[in-house]
C-alpha positions as CSV (number, residue, x, y, z in Angstrom):
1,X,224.0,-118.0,209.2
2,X,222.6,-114.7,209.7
3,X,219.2,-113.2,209.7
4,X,218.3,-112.0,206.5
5,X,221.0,-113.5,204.3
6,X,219.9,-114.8,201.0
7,X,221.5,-116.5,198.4
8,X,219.8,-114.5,196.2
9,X,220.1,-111.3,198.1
10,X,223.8,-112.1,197.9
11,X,223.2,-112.6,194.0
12,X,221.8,-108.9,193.8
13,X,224.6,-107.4,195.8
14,X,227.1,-109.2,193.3
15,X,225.5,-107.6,190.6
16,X,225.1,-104.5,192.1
17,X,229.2,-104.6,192.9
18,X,229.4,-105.5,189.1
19,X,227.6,-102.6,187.6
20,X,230.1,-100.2,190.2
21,X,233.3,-101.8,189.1
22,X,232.3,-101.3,185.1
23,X,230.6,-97.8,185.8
24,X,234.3,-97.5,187.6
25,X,235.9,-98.1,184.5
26,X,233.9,-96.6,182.1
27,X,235.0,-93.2,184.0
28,X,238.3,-94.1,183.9
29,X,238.5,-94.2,180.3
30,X,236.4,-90.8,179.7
31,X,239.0,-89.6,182.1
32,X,242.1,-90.8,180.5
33,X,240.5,-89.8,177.0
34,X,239.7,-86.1,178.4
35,X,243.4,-85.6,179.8
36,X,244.8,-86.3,176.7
């Protein structure tokens, strides 16, 4: 196991990942609605 890996640092990072993918497509669908 390494130094400084935490379940709950883990936990955060998932989250973090999470808000990125949604934020991801959130942009996506501006997009496609501006390119109409």
């Amino acid at each position: 196991m390494k130094s400084g890996f935490t379940i709950s640092g883990a936990r955060n990072r998932l989250e973090e990942a999470r808000g990125d993918l949604r934020l991801r497509e959130e942009l996506q669908a501006v997009l496609q609605i501006l390119s109409k």
